[in-house]
matplotlib code that plots the C-alpha trace (Angstrom):
import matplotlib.pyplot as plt

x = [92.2, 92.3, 95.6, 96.4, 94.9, 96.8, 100.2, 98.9, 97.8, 100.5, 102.8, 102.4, 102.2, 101.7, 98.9, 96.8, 97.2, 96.2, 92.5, 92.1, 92.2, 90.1, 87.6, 87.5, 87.4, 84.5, 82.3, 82.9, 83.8, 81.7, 84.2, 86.9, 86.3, 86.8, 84.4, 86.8, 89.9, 88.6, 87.4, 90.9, 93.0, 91.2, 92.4, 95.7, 95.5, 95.5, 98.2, 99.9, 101.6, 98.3, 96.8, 93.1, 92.5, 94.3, 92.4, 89.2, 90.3, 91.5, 88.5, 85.8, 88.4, 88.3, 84.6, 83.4, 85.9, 84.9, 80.9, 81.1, 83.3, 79.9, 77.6, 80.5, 79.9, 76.2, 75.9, 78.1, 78.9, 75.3, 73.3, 74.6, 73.6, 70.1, 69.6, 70.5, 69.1, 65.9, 64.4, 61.4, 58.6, 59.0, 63.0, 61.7, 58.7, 61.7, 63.9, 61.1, 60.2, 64.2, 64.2, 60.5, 62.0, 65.5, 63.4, 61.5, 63.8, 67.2, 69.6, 68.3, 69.1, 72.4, 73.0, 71.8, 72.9, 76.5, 76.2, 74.7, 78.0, 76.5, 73.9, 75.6, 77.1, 73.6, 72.5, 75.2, 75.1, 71.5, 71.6, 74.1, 72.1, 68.7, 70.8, 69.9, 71.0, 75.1, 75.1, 72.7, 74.4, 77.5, 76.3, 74.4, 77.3, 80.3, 78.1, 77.7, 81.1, 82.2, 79.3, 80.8, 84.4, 83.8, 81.4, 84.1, 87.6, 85.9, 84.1, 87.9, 89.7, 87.4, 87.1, 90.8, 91.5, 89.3, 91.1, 94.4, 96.3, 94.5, 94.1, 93.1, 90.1, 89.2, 88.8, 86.5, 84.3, 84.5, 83.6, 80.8, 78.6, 79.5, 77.6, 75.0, 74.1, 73.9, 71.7, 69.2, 69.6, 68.4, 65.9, 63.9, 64.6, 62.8, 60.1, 59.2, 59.1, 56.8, 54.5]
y = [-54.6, -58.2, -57.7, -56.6, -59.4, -61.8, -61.3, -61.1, -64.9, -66.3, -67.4, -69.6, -69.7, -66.0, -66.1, -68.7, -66.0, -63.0, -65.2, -66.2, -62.6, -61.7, -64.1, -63.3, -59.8, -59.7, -61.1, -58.0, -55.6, -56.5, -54.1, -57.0, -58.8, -62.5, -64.2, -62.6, -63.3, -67.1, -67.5, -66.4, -68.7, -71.7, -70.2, -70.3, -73.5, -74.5, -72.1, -71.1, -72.9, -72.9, -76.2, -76.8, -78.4, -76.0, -73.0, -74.9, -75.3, -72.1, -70.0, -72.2, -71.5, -67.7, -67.7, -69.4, -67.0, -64.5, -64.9, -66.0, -62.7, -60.8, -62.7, -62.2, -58.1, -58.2, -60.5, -58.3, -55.4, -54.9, -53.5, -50.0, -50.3, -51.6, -49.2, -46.1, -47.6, -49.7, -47.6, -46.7, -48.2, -49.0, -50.2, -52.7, -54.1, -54.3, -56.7, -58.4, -59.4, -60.5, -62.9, -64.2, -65.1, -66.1, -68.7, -69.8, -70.4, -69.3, -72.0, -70.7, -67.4, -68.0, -70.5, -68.2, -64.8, -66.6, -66.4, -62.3, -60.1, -57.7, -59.8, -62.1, -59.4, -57.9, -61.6, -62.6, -59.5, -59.8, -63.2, -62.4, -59.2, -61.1, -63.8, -66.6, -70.1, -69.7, -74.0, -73.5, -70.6, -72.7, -75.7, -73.4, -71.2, -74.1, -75.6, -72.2, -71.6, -75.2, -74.4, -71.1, -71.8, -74.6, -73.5, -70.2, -72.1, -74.7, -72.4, -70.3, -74.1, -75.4, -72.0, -72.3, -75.6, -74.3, -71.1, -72.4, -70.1, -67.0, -67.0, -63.5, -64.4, -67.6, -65.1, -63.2, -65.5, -66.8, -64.0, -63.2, -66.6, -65.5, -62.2, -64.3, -66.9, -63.6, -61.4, -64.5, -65.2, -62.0, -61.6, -64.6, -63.5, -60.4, -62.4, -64.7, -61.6, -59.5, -62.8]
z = [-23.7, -25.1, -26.0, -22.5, -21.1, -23.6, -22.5, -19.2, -18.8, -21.3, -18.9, -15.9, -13.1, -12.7, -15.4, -12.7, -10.0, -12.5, -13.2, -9.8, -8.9, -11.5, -10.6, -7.4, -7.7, -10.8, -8.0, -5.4, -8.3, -11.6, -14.1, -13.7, -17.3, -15.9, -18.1, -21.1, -18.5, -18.7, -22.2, -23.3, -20.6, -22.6, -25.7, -24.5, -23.5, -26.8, -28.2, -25.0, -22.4, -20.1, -18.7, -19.2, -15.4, -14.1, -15.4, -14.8, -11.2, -10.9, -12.2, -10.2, -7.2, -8.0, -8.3, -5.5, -3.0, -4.8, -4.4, -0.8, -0.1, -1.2, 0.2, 3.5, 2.6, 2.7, 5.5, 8.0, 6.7, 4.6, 7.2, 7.0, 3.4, 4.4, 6.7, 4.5, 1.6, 2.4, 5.7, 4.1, 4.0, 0.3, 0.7, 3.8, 1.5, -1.8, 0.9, 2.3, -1.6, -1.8, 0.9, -0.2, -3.4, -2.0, 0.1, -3.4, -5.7, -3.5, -5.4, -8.8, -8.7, -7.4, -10.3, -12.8, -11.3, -11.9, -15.4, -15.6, -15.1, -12.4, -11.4, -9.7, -7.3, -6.8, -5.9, -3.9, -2.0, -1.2, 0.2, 2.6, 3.5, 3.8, 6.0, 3.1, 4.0, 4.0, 3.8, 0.5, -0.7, -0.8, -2.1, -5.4, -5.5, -5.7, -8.7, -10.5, -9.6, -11.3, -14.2, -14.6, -15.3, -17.2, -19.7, -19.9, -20.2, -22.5, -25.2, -25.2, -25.4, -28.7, -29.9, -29.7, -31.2, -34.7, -34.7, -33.6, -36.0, -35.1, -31.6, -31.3, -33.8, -31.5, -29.1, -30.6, -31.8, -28.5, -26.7, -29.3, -28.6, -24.9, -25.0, -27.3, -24.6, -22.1, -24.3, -25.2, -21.3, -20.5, -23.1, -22.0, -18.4, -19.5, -21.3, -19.1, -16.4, -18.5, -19.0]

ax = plt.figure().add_subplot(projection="3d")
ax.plot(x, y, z, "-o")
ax.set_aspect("equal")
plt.show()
């Protein structure tokens, strides 16, 4: 797959279209492997023919569309899901609990969600189908969106600069402290829950 992906974002300017789709798609469609579609464009940065503001730009770009697309989905086309779903008495008292916690701590969860492959289609999609703030929603999903992309194309762009003659094992190590920030993420998500 990473190979795939390599030759797929080594050369411009078709590479920028291939990782603003993935970006945008990941947030509708969470199989899409954008944060490994972004780590890798900062890699090649460094060893390609990629530009570091550009991928930043492009990413974020890709990101934000791509989150307010689901929060589009759950806003207007989410109440057939609600209704099919959440009916019962238990599904109305599970969205009730969504929108109390939306309304508490809204802008967190869509800063954090951004960073929990999955979760952030679950979150984005449930604020548009609890009718959360669209003006907050864009002002917490632009700076997760920004966060996002940078924290992605910048760990791929050093990784890449210390393993500039093996870009496939800057990658990698990339990609492992990646899924390390996630796991200890969730385990103190987790932690902090059952606390």
């Amino acid at each position: 797959m990473f190979e795939s992906l390599f030759h797929l974002l080594s050369e411009p300017p078709l590479a920028y279209l291939i990782l603003f789709a993935f970006c945008l798609g990941d947030a509708v469609f969470p199989a899409l492997p954008s944060e490994s579609a972004v780590i890798l464009a900062g890699v090649l940065c460094v060893v390609g023919e990629l530009n570091l503001a550009t991928v930043l730009a492009v990413s974020a770009a890709g990101a934000f569309l791509g989150d307010n697309t689901s929060y589009a989905i759950g806003r207007f086309i989410g109440h057939p899901v609600r209704r099919r779903f959440f009916d019962g008495e238990r599904g109305r008292k599970t969205v009730e609990w969504a929108e109390t916690q939306l309304e508490r701590r809204g802008g967190t969860l869509v800063l954090v969600a951004r960073f929990v492959p999955g979760g952030r289609t679950a979150t984005t999609f449930t604020c548009g189908l609890t009718h959360f703030s669209w003006w907050r929603f864009v002002l917490f999903s632009a700076i997760a969106a920004i966060g996002w992309a940078a924290y992605g194309a910048l760990l791929g762009y050093f990784g890449g600069q210390m393993f500039s003659a093996h870009p496939l094992l800057a990658l990698a190590v990339a990609l492992g402290i990646a899924f390390a920030v996630t796991i200890v993420a969730e385990g103190i998500r987790r932690l902090r829950k059952s606390a």
